[in-house]
N, C-alpha and C positions, 0 to 999 in steps of 0.2 A: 604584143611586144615580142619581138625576135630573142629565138634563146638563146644568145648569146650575149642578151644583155644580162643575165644573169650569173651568178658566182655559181661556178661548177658542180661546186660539194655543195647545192641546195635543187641540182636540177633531179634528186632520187633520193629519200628520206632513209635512212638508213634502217636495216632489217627489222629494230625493236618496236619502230615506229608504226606503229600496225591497228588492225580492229580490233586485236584483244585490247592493247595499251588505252587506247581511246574508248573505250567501252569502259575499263576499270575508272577512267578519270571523270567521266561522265556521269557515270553512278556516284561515284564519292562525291560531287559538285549541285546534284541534282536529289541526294538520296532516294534514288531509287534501286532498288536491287535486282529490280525484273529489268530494267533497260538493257533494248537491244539499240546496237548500231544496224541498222540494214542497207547503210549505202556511205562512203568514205571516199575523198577521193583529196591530194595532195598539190599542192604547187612552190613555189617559190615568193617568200612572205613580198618582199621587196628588188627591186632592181640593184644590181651591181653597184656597188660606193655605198648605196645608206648605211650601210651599218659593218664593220669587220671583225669585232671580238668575237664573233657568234656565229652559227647558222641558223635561219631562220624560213620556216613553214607555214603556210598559211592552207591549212584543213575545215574542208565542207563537210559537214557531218551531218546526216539524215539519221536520226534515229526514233525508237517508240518509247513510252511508256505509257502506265497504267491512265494518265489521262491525254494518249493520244499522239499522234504523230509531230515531229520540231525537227526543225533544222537549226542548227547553228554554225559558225562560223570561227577559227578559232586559229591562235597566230602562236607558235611553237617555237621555243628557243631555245638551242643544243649548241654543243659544243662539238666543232667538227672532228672525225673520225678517222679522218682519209690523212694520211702524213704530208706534210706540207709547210709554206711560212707560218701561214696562220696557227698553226696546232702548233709549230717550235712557240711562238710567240706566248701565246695563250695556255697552252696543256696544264700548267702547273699554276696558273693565277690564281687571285678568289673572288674573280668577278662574277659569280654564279653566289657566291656564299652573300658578298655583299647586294647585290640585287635583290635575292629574298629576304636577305634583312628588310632590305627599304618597303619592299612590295606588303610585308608580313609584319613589319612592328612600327618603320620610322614615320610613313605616308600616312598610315590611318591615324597613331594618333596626331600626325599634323592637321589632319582633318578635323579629326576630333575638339583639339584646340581652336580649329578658325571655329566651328561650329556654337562653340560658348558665347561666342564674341557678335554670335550672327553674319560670318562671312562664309557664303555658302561656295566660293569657289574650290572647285574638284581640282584636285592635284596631281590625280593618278586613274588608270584604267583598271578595272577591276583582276586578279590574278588571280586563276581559279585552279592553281596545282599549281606545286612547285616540288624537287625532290634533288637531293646531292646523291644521291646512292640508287640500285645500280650505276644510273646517268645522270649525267646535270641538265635538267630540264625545267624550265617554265612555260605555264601557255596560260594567255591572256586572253578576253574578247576580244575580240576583232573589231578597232575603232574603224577601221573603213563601211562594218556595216551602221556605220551610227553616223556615217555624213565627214568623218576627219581622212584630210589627203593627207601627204608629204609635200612640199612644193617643191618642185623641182624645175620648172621651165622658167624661172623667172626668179627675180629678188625678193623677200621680204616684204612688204609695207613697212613704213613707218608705226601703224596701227597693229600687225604683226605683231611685231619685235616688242613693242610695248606688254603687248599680252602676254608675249614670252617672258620678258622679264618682270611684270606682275608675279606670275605664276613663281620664278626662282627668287625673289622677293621673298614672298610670305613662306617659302621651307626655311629659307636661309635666318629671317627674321625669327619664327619659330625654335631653328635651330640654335642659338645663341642663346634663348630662353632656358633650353636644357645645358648648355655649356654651362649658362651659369648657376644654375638651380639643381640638376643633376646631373654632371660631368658622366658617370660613369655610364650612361643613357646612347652615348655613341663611342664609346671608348671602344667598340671595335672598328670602326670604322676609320680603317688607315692605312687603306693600301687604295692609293691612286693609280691613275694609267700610267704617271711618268716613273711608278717604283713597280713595277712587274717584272717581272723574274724577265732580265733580257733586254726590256725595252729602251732600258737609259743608251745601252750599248748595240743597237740598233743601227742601221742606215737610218732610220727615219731620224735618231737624233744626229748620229754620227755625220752623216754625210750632208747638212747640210750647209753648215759655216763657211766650209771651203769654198764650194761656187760661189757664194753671195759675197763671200769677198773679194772677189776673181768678176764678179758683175760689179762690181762699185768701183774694182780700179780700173772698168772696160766701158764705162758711161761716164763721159767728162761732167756732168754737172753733181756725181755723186760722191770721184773722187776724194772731196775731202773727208766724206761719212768712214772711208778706208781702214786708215789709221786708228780708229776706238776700236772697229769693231775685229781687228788684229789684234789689239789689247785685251778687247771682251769674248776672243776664243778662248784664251788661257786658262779662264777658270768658269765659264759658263754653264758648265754641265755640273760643277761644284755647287753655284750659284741657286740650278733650278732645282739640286737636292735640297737645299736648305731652305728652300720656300717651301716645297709641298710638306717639307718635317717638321718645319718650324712650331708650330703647334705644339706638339709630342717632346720637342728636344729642346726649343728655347723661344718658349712665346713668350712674345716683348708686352712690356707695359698697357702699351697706344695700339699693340697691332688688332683687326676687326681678323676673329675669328667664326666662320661658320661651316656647314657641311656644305660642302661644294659636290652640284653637277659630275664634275669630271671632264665631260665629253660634251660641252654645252654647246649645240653646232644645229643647224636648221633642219639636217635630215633625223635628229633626235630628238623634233617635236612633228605633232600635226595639227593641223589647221581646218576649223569647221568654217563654213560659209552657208547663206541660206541658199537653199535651190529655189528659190525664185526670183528675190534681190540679188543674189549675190553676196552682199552685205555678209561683213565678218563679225562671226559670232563667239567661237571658243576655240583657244589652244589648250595640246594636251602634252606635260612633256614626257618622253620615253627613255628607255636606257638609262638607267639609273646602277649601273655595274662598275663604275668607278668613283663613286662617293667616297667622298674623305673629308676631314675635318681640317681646312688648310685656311689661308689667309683670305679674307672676302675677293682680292684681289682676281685671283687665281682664276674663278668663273668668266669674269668680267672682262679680263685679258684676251682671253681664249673666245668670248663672242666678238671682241670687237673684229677679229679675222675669219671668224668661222661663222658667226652670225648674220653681222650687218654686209651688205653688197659695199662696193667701190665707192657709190654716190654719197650712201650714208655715216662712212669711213670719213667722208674729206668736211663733209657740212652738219651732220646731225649728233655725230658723237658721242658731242659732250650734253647734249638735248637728250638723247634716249639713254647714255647712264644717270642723268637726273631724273629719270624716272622712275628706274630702279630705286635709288637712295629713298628718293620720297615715297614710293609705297614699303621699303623697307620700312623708313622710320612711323609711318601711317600703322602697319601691323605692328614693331613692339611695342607702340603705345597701348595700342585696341586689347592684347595678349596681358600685358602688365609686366613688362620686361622691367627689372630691379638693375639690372647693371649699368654701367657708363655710357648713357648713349652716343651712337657716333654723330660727329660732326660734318660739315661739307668741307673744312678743310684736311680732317683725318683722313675721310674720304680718299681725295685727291693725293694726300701723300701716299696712301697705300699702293697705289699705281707704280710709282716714283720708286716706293722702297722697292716695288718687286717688278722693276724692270728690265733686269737678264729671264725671266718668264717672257716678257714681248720680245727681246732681241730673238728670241727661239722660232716664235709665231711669225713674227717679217721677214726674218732669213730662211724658215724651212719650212712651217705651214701654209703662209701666204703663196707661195709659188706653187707649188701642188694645191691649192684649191684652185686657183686659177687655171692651172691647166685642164682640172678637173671638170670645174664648172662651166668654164667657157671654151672650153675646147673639146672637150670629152674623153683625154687622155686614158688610157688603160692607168687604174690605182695601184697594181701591183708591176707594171712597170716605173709609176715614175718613184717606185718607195724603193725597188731595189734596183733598177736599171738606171748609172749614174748617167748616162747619154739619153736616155730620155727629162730626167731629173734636172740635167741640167739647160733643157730647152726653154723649163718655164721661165726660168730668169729670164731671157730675153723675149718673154710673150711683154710685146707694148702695154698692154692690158697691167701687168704688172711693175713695167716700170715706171709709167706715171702714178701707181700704187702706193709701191715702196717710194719716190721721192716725197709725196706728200707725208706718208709715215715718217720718213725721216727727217723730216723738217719739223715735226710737232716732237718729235724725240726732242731733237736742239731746242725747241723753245721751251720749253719743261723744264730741260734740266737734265734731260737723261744721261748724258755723256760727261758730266761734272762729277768727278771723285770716283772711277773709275775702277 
């Protein structure tokens, strides 16, 4: 892969990053106190777009111990160094704080819990160091040596996605177990991606309402979508604070609360196949640095445009969020959830209640993935450069997108009561 397809500040591991550091981690992981490294060498964990909170390393390490020579392979996640968008963005977050939480207390016992019940699905890669002080650093196995890609050249399956949302099923069902049995179990967990120091007030949120309205008075068949979505600038950004807080400042009776994802999108899961069927075997999902305790919705929003490809947006839907529900509701039974179980029409209204979170993702997510994905746009142009930004609106690929999205808007309900 040409280095250019990679994020700058990952193509040189910054100066701490060394054979001492990786020898002290090794030992501690390994207990051995005689381990030597005798051979290290660095690259860049992933290609440009997978992932932005972070920088990320992927380290070959040859080392000894007392029973003999190993190699391992191991995937490094720092916070960049270098002054830039990312580090304004980022610097001061606690996506480092919350990620160890999950990696160190929330994942294992969800584990632990499916394990009572006899469901041996793995929910996390193993995290074999993690530190806030001097640096914010985690480093993981390295699922690519155990057989798990990123998919990147192509959509999803429908068999995919289902794995995937298996997998955020049984945390989220899990999770409401402890909501309601012991609250105080994720009470730190409450800073999502849309409350970071910065980001509400962002180009990424800021700037995208204006084109996408300026695209539906410029497509005669969308025209009439115009008019609401002039109405739903006004207070949208209001709108999406109160969803992700809702919880914390005023959970409703009926609303389904769980620990949400954050960032629930295809480059922050991988995918095992057999090398010699083919045949799909396991997902794993990753990134877990924006977990928050928000409305079930809020995942589920965020994959329907970041998850599912185009095809599976216009025909499958409402097929692959019933799949979720039902292995939701499959695990709180298996678990022994004591609370109110949800229904398929609660479900369905959750959508409804929190939908200025999708006018968000069809006016200013969905155009950037698309140019993203299907075109291969530069990501830090189309997020701060408004004349690249504003090209995806008019990628074809997104206007038969968005017309279909906004036609299921209309048939729902979405535009009623305003």
């Amino acid at each position: 892969m040409a280095e250019e397809s990679f994020n700058a500040d990952e193509l040189n591991p910054p100066e701490w990053l060394n054979t001492l550091f990786i020898t002290k981690v090794l030992i501690g992981h390994e207990k051995a106190p005689e381990l030597k490294v005798i051979d290290l060498t660095f690259a860049p964990a992933s290609p440009k777009g997978d992932h932005y909170a972070s920088i990320m390393f992927r380290a070959k390490v040859k080392y000894t111990t007392q029973k003999g020579e190993f190699t391992k392979s191991l995937i490094i996640k720092t916070m960049p160094e270098e002054e830039g968008l990312k580090k304004d963005l980022f610097a001061d977050s606690p996506l480092f704080i919350t990620e160890i939480g999950m990696y160190s207390k929330v994942l294992p016992e969800c584990e632990r819990i499916l394990r009572e019940v006899k469901d041996n699905a793995r929910l996390y890669v193993d995290c074999i160091y993690h530190s806030l002080s001097p640096k914010q650093v985690i480093i993981f196995d390295d699922l690519v040596e155990m057989g798990y890609t990123v998919v990147r050249d192509r959509w999803l399956t429908q068999e995919e996605i289902c794995s995937a949302y298996g997998k955020l099923a049984r945390i989220q069902a899990i999770s409401m177990k402890m909501i309601n049995e012991r609250p105080d179990y994720l009470k730190d967990f409450k800073n999502g991606m849309c409350e970071m120091p910065g980001l509400m007030d962002s180009p990424i949120i800021n700037a995208g309402m204006a084109p996408f309205i300026e695209f539906l008075g410029s497509t005669p068949e969308l025209n009439k979508y115009q008019a609401y979505f002039e109405k739903i600038k006004l207070r949208y950004k209001e709108r999406l604070r109160q969803t992700m807080q809702e919880y914390r400042n005023n959970p409703q009776p009926d609303g389904y609360y769980v620990l949400c994802h954050g960032d629930y999108h295809c480059r922050n899961m991988m995918f095992k196949h057999n090398k010699e069927t083919g045949g799909f075997e396991d997902c794993m999902l990753l990134d877990f640095q924006g977990c928050n305790v928000t409305p079930m919705a809020v995942d589920l929003i965020y994959s329907i445009y970041m998850l599912m490809g185009p095809k599976q947006r216009a025909e499958e839907l409402e097929h692959l969020l019933k799949y979720y529900f039902t292995v939701l509701l499959e695990t709180l039974r298996k678990i022994g959830y004591q609370g109110k179980m949800p229904t398929p029409l609660g479900f369905w209204a959750e959508f409804k209640r929190h939908r200025y979170y999708e006018f968000l993702m069809v006016s200013t997510f969905l155009p950037i993935s698309v140019g993203l994905r299907t075109y291969n746009f530069d990501i830090e142009e189309m997020l701060y450069n408004d004349e690249t930004r504003r090209k995806c609106y008019h990628l074809k690929e997104y206007v038969v997108d968005a017309k279909k999205m906004l036609e299921r808007f209309e048939r729902s309900g979405y535009f009623e009561d305003l």
